[in-house]
N, C-alpha and C positions, 0 to 999 in steps of 0.2 A: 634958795630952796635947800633945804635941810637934806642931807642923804640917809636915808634911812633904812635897818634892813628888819630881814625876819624878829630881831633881838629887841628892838625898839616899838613894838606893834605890841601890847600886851591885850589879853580880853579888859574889853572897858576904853581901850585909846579911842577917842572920838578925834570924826573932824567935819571940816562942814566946806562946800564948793563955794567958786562964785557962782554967779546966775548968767542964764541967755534964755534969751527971749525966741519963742518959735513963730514966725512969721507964715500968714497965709499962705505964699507962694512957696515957701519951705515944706510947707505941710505938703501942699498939694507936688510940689515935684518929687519929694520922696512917696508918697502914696503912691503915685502914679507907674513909679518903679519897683517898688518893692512891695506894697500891698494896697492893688488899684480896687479897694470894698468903696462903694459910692458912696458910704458915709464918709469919707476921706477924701475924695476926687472930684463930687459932685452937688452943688448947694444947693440945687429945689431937689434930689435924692435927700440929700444929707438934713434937710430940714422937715421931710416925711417920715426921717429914722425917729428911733426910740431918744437919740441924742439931739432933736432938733438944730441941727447945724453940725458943719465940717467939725470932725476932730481927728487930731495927730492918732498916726498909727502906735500903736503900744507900743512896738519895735522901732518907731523912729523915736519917743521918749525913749524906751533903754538906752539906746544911743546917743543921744543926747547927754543923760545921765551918765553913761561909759565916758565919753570925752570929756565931760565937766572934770572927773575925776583923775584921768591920765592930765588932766592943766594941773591939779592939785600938786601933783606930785609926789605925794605922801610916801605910797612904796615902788615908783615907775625904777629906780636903780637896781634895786636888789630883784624885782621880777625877774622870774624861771617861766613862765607861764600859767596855766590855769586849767586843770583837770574838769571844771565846767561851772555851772549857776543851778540853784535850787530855791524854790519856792516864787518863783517868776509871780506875781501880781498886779495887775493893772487894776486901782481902785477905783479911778475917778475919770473923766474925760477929758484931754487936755486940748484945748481950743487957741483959734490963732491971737497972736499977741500975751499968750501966757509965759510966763519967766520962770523957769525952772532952774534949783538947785538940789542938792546934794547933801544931807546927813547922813555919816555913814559912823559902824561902830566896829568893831572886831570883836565877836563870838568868840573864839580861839583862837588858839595859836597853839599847833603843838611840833616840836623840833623832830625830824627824822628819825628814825632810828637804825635805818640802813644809811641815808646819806648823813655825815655829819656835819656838810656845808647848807642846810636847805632844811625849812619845816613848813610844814600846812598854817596857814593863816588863813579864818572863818569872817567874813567881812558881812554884815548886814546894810544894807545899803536903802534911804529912804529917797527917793524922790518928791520934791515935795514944789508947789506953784507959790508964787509970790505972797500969798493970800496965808501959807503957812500949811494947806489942806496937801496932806501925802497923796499924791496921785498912784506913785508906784513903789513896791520895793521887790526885793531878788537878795539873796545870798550870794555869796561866790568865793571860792577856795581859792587863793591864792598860793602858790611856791613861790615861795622869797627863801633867797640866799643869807645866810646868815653873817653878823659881822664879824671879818677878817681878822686872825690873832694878833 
């Protein structure tokens, strides 16, 4: 794995995840915990809904999507943290046995100006099913530490 920091991430570096697949029982035990909506928990509900059948909760795709990307490893070394996510969308519904990866691209990148070790890195991130169809995407600012003289 390549170490990478803030200096290596320009707007335009692309990259792309492996894939995992979301299994029924995955679906349903994270719904169940984190957002028990019958569309998600319950299959004669879930098949009365607008979405005819179980789908993954939006927030267990993000996550999903999140992890695929910390495996990536692209900027997990030089990571400071993350002041938050912007433009959070769930396009499409993702259902069990779907395989979801990860396009992602950097919007920006701009260097501190108070810290000289650390800059804001602007990451647009696609979620997208086996099929090629973007389920989800999110922005997200990263601070990454810049590389060492």
């Amino acid at each position: 794995m390549t170490k990478r920091y803030f200096d290596d991430l320009p707007a335009g570096f692309r990259f792309e995840t492996d894939a995992q697949r979301l299994t029924l029982d995955e679906i349903l035990d994270f719904a169940r915990q984190w957002d028990p909506q019958p569309f998600h928990t319950d299959a004669a509900a879930a098949a009365d809904s607008p979405f005819g059948g179980i789908i993954a909760s939006g927030f267990h795709t993000m996550l999903v999507g999140f992890v695929l990307t910390l495996k990536a490893g692209v900027w997990n070394a030089a990571s400071m943290g993350s002041p938050g996510m912007d433009a959070i969308r769930w396009l499409k519904p993702v259902r069990p046995d779907d395989e979801l990866h990860v396009v992602a691209e950097v919007m920006s990148s701009t260097p501190s100006r108070s810290k000289p070790d650390r800059g804001a890195t602007v990451i647009r991130y696609d979620v997208l099913r086996g099929d090629g169809e973007t389920v989800m995407s999110y922005t997200a600012t990263h601070i990454l530490r810049r590389r060492p003289a």
